[in-house]
C-alpha angles and dihedrals in degrees: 000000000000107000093004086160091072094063089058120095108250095013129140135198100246119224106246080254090062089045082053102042086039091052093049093049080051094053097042088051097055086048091055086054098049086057092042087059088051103059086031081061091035091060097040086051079048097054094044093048095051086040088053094041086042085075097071086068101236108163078213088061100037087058097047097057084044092057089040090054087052099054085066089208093165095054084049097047086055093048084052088044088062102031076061104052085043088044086058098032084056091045091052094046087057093059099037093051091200105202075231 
């Protein structure tokens, strides 16, 4: 449906500037999130990789994966995941200046 937006509560008609602007937060974003997969792949690739060299029983080894464990880098990739998806959602709604 054609306009579809005006017939949302607290929605507004963009100037072609805001579709652009609008347009260009999206893509970054979905750039951002493209880069965040990829750590989120490299650490995985890293765990299994300690857990795997952990069975040689190096106490080395052992401590590195400990130390990797407590870094907790896949708790904090997802908290960037998200911070990421709020940081464009707050961007868009910047732009968009929704009454509610």
């Amino acid at each position: 449906m054609e306009n579809q937006h005006r017939k949302i509560t607290g929605y507004r008609e963009l100037s072609e500037d805001e579709v652009c602007l609008m347009n260009a937060i999206k893509a970054k974003g979905a750039e951002l999130l493209v880069l965040q997969e990829k750590l989120r792949t490299y650490l995985a690739t890293q765990r299994v990789g300690k857990i795997v060299a952990c069975k040689s029983d190096d106490k080395a080894l052992i401590d590195e994966l400990a130390r990797f464990s407590a870094a907790e880098p896949e708790r904090w990739a997802s908290i960037g995941k998200t911070d990421i998806q709020t940081g464009i959602m707050a961007l868009i709604r910047a732009v968009a200046q929704p009454a509610v």
